[in-house]
C-alpha positions as CSV (number, residue, x, y, z in Angstrom):
1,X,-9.6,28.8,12.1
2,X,-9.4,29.3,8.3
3,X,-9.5,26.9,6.1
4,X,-9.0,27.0,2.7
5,X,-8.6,25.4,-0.9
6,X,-5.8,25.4,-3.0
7,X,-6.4,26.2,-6.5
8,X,-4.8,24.7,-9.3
9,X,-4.6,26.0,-13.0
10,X,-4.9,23.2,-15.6
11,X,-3.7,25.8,-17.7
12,X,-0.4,26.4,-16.6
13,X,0.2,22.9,-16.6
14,X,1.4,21.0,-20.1
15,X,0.1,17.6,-20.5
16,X,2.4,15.1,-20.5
17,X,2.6,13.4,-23.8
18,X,2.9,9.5,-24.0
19,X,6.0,8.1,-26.1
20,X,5.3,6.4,-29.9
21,X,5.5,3.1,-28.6
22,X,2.6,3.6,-26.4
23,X,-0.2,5.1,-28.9
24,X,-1.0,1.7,-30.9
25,X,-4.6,0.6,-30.0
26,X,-2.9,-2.6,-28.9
27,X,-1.1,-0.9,-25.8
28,X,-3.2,0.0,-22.7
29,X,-2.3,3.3,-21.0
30,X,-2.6,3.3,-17.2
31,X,-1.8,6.8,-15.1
32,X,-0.1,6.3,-11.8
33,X,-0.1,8.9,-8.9
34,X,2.9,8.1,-7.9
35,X,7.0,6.3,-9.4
36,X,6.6,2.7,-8.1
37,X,9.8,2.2,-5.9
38,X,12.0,-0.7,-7.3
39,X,10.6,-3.7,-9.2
40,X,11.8,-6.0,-6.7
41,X,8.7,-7.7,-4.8
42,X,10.7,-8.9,-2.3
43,X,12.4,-5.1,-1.8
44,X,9.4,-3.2,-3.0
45,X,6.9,-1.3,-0.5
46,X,4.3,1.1,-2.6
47,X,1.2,1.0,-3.4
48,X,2.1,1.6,-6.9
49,X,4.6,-0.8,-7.2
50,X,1.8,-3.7,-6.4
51,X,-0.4,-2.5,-9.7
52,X,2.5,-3.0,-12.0
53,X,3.5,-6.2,-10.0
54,X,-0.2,-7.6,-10.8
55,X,1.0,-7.1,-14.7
56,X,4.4,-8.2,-14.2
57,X,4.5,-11.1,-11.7
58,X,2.4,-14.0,-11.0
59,X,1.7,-14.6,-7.3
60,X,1.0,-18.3,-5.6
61,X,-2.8,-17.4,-4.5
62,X,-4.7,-14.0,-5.3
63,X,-8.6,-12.6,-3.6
64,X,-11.6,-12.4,-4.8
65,X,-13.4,-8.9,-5.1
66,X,-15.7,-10.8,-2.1
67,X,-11.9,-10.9,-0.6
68,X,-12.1,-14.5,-0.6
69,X,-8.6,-16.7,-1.7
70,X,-8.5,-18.1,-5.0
71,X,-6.4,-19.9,-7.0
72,X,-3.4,-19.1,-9.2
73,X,0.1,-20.4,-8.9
74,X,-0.6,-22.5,-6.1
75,X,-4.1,-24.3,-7.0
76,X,-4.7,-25.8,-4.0
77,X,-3.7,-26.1,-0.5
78,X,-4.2,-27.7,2.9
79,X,-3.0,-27.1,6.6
80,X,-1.8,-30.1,8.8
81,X,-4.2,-30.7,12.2
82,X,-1.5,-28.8,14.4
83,X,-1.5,-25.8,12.1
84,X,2.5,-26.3,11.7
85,X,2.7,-27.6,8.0
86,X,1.0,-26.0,5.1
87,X,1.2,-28.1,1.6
88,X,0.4,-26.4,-1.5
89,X,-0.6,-28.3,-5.0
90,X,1.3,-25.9,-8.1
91,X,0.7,-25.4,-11.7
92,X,2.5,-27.3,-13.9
93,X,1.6,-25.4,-16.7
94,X,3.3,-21.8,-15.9
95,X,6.9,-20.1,-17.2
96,X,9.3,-17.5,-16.1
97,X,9.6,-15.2,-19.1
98,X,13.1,-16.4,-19.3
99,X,11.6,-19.7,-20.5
100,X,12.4,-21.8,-17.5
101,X,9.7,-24.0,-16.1
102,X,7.9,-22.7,-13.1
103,X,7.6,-25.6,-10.5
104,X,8.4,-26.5,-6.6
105,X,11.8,-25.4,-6.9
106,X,11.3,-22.2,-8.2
107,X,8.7,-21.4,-5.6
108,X,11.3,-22.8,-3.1
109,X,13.9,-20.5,-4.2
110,X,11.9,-17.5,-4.3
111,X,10.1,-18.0,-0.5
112,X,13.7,-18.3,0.9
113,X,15.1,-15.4,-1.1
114,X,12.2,-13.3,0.7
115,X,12.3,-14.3,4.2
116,X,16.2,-14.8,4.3
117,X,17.8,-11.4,2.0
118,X,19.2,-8.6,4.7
119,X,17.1,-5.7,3.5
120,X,14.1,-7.8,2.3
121,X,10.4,-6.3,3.5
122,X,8.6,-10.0,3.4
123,X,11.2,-11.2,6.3
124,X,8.0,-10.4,9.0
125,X,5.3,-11.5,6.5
126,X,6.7,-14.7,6.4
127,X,8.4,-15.2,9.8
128,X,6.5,-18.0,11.2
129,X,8.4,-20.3,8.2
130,X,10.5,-23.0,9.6
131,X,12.2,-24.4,6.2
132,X,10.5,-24.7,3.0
133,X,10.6,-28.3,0.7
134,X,9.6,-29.3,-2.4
135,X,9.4,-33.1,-2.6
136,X,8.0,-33.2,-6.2
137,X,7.7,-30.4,-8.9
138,X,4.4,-29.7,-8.1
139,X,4.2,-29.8,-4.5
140,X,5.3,-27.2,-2.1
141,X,6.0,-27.6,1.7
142,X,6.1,-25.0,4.1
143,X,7.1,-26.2,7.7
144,X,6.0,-23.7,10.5
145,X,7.5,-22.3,13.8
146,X,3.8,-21.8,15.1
147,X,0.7,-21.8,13.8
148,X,0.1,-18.3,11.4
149,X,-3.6,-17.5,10.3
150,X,-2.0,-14.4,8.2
151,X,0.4,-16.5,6.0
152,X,-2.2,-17.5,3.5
153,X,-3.1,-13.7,2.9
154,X,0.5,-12.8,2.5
155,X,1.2,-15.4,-1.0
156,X,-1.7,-13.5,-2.2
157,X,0.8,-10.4,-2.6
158,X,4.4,-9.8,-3.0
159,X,5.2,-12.7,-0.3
160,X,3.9,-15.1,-3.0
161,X,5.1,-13.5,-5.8
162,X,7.5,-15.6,-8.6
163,X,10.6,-14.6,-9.9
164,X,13.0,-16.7,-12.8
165,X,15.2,-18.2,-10.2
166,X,18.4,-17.4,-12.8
167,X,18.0,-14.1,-11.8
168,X,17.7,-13.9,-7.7
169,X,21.4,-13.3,-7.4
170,X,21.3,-10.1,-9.7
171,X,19.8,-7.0,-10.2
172,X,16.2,-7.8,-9.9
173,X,14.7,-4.1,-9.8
174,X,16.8,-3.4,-12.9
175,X,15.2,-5.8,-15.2
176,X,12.9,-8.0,-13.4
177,X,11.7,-11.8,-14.6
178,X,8.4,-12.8,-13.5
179,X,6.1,-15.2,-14.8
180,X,3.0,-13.0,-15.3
181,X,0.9,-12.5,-18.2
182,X,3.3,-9.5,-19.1
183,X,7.1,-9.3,-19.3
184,X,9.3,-6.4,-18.7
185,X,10.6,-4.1,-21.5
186,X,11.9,-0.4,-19.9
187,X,11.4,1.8,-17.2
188,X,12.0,5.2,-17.5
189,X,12.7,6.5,-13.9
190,X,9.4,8.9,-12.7
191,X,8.0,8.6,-16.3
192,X,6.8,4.9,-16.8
193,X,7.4,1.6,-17.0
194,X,6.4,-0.7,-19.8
195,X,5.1,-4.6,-20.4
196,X,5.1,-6.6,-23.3
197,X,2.5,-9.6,-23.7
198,X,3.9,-12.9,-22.7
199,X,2.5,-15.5,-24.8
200,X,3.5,-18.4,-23.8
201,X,1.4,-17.2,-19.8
202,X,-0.5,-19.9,-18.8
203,X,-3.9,-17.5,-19.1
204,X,-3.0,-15.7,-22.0
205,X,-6.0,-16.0,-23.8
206,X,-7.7,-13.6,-20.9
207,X,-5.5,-10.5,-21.6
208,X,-5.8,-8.6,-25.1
209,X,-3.2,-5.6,-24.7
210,X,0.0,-6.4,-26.4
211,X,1.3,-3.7,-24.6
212,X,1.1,-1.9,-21.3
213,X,2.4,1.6,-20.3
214,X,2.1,2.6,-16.7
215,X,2.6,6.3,-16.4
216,X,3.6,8.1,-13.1
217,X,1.7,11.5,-13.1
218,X,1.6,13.0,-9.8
219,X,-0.4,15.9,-10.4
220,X,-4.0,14.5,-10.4
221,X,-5.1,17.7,-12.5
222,X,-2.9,16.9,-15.3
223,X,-3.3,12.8,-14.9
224,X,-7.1,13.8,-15.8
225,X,-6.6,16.0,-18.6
226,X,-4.5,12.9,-20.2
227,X,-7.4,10.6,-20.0
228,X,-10.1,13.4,-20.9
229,X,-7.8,13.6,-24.2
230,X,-7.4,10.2,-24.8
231,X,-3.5,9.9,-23.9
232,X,-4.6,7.6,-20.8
233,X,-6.9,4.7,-20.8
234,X,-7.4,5.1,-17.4
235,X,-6.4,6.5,-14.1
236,X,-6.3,5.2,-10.5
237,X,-6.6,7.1,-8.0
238,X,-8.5,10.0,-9.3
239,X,-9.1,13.3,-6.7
240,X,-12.1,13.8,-4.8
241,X,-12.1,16.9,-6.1
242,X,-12.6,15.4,-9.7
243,X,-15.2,13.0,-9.2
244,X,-18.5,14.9,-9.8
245,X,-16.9,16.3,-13.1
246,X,-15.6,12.8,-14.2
247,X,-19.1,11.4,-13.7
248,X,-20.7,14.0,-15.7
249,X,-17.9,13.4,-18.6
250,X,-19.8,11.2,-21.3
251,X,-16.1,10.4,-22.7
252,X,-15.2,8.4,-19.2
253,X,-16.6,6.1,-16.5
254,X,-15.4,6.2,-12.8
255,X,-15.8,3.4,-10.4
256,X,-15.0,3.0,-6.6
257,X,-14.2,1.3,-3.3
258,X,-13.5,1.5,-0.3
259,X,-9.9,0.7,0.7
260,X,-8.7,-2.2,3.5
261,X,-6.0,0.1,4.5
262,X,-5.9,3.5,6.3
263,X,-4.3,7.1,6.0
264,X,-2.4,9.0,8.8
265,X,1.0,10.5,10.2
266,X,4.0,8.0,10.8
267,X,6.0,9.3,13.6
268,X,9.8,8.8,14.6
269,X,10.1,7.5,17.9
270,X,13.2,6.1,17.7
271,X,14.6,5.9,14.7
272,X,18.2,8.0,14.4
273,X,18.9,12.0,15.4
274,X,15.4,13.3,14.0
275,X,13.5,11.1,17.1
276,X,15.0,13.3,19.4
277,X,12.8,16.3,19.5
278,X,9.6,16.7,21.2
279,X,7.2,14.7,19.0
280,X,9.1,11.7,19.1
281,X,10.2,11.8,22.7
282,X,6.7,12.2,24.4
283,X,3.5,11.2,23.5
284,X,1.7,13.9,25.2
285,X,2.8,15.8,22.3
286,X,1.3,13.3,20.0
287,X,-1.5,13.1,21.6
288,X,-2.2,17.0,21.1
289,X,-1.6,16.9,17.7
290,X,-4.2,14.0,17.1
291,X,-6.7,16.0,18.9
292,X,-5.9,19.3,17.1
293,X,-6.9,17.7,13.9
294,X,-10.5,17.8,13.1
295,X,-10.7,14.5,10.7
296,X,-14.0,15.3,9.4
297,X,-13.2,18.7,8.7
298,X,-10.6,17.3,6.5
299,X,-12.4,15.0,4.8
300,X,-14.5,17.7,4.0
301,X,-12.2,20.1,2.7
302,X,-9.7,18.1,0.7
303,X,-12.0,15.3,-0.3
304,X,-15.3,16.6,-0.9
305,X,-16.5,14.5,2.1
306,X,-15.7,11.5,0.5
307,X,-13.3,9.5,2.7
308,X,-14.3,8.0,6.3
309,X,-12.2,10.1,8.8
310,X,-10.6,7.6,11.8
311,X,-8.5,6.8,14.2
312,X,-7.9,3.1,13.8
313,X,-5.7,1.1,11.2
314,X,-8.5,-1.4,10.1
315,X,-11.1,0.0,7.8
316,X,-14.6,1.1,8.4
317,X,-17.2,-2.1,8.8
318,X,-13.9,-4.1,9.9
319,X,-14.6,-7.3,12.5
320,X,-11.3,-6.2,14.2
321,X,-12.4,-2.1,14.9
322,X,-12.2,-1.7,18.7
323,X,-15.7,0.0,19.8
324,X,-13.8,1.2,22.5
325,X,-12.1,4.1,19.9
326,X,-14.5,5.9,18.1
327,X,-13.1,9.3,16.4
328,X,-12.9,12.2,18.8
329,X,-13.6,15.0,18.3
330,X,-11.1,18.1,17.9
331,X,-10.4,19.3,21.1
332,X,-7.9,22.3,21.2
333,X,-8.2,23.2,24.7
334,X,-6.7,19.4,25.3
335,X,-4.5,19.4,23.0
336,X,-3.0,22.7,24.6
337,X,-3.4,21.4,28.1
338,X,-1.1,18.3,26.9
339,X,1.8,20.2,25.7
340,X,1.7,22.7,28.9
341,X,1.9,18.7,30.4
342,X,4.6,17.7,28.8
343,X,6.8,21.2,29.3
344,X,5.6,22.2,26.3
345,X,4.0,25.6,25.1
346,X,4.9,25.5,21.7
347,X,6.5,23.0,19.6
348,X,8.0,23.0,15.7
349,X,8.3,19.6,14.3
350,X,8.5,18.6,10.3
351,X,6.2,16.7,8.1
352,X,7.4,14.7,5.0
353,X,4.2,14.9,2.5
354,X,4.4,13.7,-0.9
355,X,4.8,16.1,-4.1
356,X,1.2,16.2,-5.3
357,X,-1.8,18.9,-5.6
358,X,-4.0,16.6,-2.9
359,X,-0.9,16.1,-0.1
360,X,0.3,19.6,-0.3
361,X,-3.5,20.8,0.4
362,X,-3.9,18.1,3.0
363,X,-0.8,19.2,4.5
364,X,-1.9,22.9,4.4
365,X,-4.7,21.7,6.5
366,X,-3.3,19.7,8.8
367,X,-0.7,22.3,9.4
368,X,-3.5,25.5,10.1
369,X,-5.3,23.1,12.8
370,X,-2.2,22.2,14.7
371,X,-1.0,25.6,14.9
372,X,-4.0,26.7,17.1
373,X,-2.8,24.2,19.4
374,X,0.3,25.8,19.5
375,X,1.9,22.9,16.8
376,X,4.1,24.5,14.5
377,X,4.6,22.2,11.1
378,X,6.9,23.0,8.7
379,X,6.0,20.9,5.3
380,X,8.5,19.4,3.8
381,X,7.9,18.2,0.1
382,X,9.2,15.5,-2.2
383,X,8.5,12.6,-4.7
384,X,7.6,8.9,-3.0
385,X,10.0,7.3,-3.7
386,X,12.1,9.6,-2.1
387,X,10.0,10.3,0.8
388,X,10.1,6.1,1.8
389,X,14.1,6.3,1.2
390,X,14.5,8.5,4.1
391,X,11.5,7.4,6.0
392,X,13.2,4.0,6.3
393,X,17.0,5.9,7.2
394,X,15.3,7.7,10.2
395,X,15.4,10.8,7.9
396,X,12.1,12.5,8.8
397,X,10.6,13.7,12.0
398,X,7.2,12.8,11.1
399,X,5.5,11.3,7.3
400,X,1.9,11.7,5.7
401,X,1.4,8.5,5.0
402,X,-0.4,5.3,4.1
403,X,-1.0,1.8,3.4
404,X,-3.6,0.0,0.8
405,X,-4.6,-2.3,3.5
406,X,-5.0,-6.0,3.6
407,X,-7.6,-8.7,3.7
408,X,-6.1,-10.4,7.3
409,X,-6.0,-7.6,10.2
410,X,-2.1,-8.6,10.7
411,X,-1.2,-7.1,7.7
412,X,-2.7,-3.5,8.2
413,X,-0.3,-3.8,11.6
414,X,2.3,-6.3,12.7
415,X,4.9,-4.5,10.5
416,X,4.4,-1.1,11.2
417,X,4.4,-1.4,15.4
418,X,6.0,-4.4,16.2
419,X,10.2,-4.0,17.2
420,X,11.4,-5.8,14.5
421,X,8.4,-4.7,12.4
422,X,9.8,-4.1,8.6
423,X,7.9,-1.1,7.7
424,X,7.9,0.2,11.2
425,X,10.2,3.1,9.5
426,X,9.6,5.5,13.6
427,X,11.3,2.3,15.5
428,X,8.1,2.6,17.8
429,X,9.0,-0.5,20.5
430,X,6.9,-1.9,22.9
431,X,7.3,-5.0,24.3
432,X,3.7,-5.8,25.3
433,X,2.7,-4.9,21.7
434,X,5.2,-7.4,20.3
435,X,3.7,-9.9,22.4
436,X,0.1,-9.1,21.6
437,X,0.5,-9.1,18.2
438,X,2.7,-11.8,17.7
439,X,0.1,-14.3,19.6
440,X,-2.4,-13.0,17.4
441,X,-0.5,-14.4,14.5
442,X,-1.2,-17.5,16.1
443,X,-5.0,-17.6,16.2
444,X,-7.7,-18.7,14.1
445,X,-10.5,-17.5,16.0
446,X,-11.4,-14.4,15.0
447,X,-13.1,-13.4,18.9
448,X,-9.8,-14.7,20.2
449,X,-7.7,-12.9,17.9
450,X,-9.9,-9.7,18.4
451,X,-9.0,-9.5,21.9
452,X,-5.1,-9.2,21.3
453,X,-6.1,-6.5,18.9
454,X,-8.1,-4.7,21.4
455,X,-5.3,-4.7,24.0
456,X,-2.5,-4.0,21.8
457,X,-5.0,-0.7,20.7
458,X,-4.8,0.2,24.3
459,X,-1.5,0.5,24.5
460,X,-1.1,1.9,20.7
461,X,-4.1,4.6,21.6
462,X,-2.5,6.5,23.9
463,X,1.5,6.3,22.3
464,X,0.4,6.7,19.1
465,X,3.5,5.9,17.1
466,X,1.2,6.6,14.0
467,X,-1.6,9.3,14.2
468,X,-4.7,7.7,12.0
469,X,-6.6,10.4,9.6
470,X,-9.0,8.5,6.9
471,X,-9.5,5.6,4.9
472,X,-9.4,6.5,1.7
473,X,-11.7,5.8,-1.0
474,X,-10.1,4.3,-4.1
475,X,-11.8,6.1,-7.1
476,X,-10.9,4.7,-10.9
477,X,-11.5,6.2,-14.0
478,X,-11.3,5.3,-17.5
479,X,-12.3,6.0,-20.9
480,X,-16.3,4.8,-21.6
481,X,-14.8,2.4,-24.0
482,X,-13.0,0.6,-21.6
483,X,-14.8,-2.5,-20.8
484,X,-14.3,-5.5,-18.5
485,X,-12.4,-3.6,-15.3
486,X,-13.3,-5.4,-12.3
487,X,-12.9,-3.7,-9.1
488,X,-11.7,-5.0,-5.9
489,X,-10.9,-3.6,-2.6
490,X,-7.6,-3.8,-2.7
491,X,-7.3,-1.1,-5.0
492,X,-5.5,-3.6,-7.7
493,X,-6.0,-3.1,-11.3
494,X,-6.0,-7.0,-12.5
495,X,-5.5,-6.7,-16.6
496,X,-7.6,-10.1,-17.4
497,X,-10.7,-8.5,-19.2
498,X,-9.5,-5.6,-19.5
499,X,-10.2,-4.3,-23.6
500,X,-11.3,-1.8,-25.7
501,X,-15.1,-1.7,-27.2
């Protein structure tokens, strides 16, 4: 098999040039890989679209770069003896950039907006919530269905985030009011989106940009060449590809981590016309294309070696990795023997990749090693915001994908597998999944807990409803005047501390 790098020419590509408003050393100038979705936390589902939330909207708890929960909204909290009733204290100190008061209500308001709107994405993360109460202005009550060791990590995200409750029956997305340390001014769709300083934020004092300007650059070649020129403060996300030349740039600095999340191929199983062809119907045929791809081949040629190839969606060193599925390795004569199983000598399927330099190489790749199995892909190419818009109308056969990962197992899974599963965009459905990973909601244990991971694995293994690749390693990099970044495995960029030397 050949494999090959694409080449790009920086040359043929013009920089893109950041507006007025954005070149006053009081505005800090953040590139973006991708267009976050809409600004609605409650609606929202990229990546993206959590590093402008961490500007824009306050959330009840947050973690620690040790992953630990700490404080924010919410500034402390307890769990009754049966597990069923979880009180948190609130600030009494925090606004809505509309001016109204932050308190019990609010929260209140918000928590029910999120598990209760038709096409909201936190309906799962919050589904053990019986009702939720607020019997002074700085208490909030959250009754529970059954016990849920993941709830506490989902207020640390868009689950927990705050919006001015004046402005739940409206547009959100369109203009959204948070109470963060920034408030919204524009968004220019695929171009960026930019914050104001709210002064009257409880933590002001911590954030010195009047200004921030989040810029969606897809290309990662050009998203460099704005920061080596001074256009971008910094960058997340920066290519493999790029890292050795970043590091030996005097002009920038580039830090790391690796992510809680995981990379692969989403399958549809299930969901609409584009199910029914071989690769959703039968997961022989999945199974052949998992073991046509040779994962640390991959790594090696899009990403310099730098990501951790598996098979798994919990991240390398994770408590809940099953021993029991290490990464195999390629195995064409397998992969072949499967289809010829399944009535199958060759099969053409399509695969949604997003409209960057690194996803239309890893594409290229993925597609040369599955055609020696007899796999023919056909790439199919657009931006991301786009590409989770059909994903979640049944409009793909199968999408390069990922998820940033989070700090309790349930969150790198539950949705994505489980029947009523939000983000489970394939309509995968098992019912012995469902009932494996629902009781592991329920556990504190972690041994406990582990085992309903394992056995749901078992099953998950051999359907494989998503095809695992690589977790990825989150590289940053920003100007070498930039000081005060503090990194954290969620792949966040949190603005307290942020400045310029």
């Amino acid at each position: 098999m050949k494999l090959f790098k694409v080449a790009f020419s920086a040359a043929a590509l013009a920089l893109a040039t950041l507006p007025a408003l954005a070149q006053a050393p009081s505005a800090l100038r953040i590139g973006l890989q991708e267009d976050p979705d809409m600004l609605d936390p409650h609606k929202a589902r990229t990546f993206v679209g959590r590093i402008v939330f961490m500007g824009l909207c306050d959330r009840l708890l947050d973690i620690a770069p040790d992953l630990k929960l700490v404080p924010r909204l919410a500034t402390e909290w307890s769990f009754s003896q049966d597990g069923l009733t979880l009180t948190m204290k609130l600030r009494s100190d925090a606004k809505f950039h509309d001016g109204e008061a932050f308190n019990a209500e609010a929260a209140k308001a918000n928590l029910e907006r999120a598990r209760t709107l038709p096409d909201s994405l936190r309906k799962s993360e919050l589904a053990s919530v019986e009702n939720v109460s607020a019997p002074d202005a700085t208490t909030l009550v959250l009754k529970l269905k059954r016990p849920d060791a993941t709830l506490l990590a989902q207020l640390t995200d868009r689950a927990g985030m705050m919006l001015s409750p004046k402005t739940l029956a409206g547009d959100v997305a369109a203009k959204p009011v948070c109470s963060g340390p920034y408030k919204f001014v524009e968004r220019v769709q695929n171009d960026r989106i930019v914050l104001e300083k709210f002064k009257e934020h409880w933590e002001a004092d911590k954030y010195s940009f009047e200004r921030v300007v989040y810029r969606s650059i897809p290309d990662t070649t050009v998203r460099l060449a704005n920061l080596r020129s001074g256009e971008l403060d910094m960058l997340e996300r920066l290519a493999p590809t790029d890292v050795k030349s970043a590091q030996g740039d005097k002009s920038l600095k580039v830090a790391s981590t690796a992510n809680l999340g995981y990379q692969g191929i989403t399958i549809n199983t299930n969901n609409g016309e584009a199910a029914n062809q071989p690769m959703g119907r039968d997961k022989r045929v999945r199974q052949a294309l998992s073991l046509a791809i040779d994962r640390k081949v991959l790594s090696q040629v899009v990403f310099e070696g730098l990501y951790e190839p598996m098979i798994q969606p919990f991240n390398p060193g994770n408590f809940y990795l099953s021993a029991d599925f290490p990464v195999p390795a390629r195995d064409i004569a397998k992969a072949k023997a499967l289809l010829k199983e399944a009535g199958q000598s060759k099969v053409s399927v399509e695969l949604f990749v997003t409209n960057n330099p690194v996803d239309a190489q890893l594409g290229q790749v993925i597609q040369a090693m599955a055609q020696e199995a007899g796999i023919d892909i056909q790439i199919r190419s657009t931006e991301f915001a786009s590409q989770l818009r059909d994903q979640q109308q049944g409009k793909f056969q199968m999408s390069r994908i990922g998820w940033s990962g989070r700090i309790d197992p349930d969150g790198n899974i539950h949705q994505f597998v489980t029947s009523k599963g939000n983000q489970n965009d394939g309509r995968y459905s098992n019912a012995e999944v469902d009932k494996l990973l629902d009781e592991a909601r329920t556990i504190y244990e972690p041994t406990e807990r582990k085992k309903r991971y394992d056995a749901a694995q078992n099953i998950l293994q051999d359907e494989l409803p998503i095809v695992y690749l690589y977790n990825q390693t989150v590289f940053f990099a920003l100007r070498s005047n930039m000081e005060g970044f503090v990194i954290n495995p969620d792949g966040m960029i949190r603005l307290a501390g942020l400045k310029r030397s």
